[in-house]
C-alpha positions in Angstrom: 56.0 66.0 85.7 57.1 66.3 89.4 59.4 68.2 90.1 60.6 71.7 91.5 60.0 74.2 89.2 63.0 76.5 87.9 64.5 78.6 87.5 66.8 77.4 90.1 69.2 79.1 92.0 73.3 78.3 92.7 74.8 79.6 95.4 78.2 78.4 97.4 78.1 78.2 100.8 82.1 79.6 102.7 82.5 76.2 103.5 82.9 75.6 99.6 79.4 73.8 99.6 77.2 74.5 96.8 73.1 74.3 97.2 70.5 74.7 94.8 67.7 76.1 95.4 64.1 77.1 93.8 64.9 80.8 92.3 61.7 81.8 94.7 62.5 80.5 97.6 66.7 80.6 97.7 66.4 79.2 101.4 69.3 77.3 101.0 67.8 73.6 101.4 65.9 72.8 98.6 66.7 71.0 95.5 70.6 70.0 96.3 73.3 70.1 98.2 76.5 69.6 96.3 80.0 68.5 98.1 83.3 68.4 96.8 84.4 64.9 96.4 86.2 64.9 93.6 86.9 67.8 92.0 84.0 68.3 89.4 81.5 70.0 92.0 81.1 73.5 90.6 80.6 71.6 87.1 78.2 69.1 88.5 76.2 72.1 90.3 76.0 74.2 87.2 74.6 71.5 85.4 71.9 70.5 87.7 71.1 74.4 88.7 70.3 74.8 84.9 68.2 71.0 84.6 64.8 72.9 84.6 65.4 75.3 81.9 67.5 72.6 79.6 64.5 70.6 80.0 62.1 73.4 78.6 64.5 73.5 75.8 64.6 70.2 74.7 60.7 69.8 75.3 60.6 72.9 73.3 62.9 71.6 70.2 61.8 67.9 70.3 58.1 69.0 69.4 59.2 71.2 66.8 58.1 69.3 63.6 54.3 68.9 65.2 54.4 73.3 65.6 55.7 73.3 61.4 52.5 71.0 60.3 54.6 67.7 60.7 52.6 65.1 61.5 53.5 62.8 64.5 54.4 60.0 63.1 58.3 58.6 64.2 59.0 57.9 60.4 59.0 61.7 59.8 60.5 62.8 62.8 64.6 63.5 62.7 66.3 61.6 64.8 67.4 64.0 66.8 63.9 64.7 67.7 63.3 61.2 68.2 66.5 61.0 71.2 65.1 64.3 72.6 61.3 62.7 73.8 62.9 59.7 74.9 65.1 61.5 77.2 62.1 63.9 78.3 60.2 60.6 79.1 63.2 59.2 81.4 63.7 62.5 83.2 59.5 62.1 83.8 60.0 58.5 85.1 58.6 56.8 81.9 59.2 54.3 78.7 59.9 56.2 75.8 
């Protein structure tokens, strides 16, 4: 997958701007810059700061049937599990 790697970093600039930033780097350019347009910026920025380690999660819990002995095999795999690798697929930039 390509993309930064996280943890990422939220900080909020006097100006009321919030950027994101690779935890490493926090150079204040990086991953996103988030304006207030509409109210819903500090929720917005939260949610984006936290994308890399949501995305460990849900890698982690949507291949939790194959780490039990499950077998692979959609039929067995709740559907929960199922939603969870197609949405890891989109956020990669393929099909599920």
């Amino acid at each position: 997958m390509k993309h930064t790697p996280g943890p990422w970093h939220l900080t909020k600039s006097q100006d009321g701007i919030y950027h994101i930033d690779n935890t490493e780097t926090q150079d204040g350019g990086g991953i996103a810059v988030i304006y207030d347009c509409d109210g819903n910026s500090e929720h917005n920025a939260k949610l984006i700061a936290v994308a890399p380690e949501l995305l460990e999660a849900a890698k982690y819990a949507a291949n939790c049937g194959e780490r039990d002995g499950m077998p692979n095999n959609p039929g067995l795999i709740p559907a929960w599990a199922v939603r969870l690798r197609e949405l890891i697929a989109k956020a990669a930039g393929r099909q599920p």
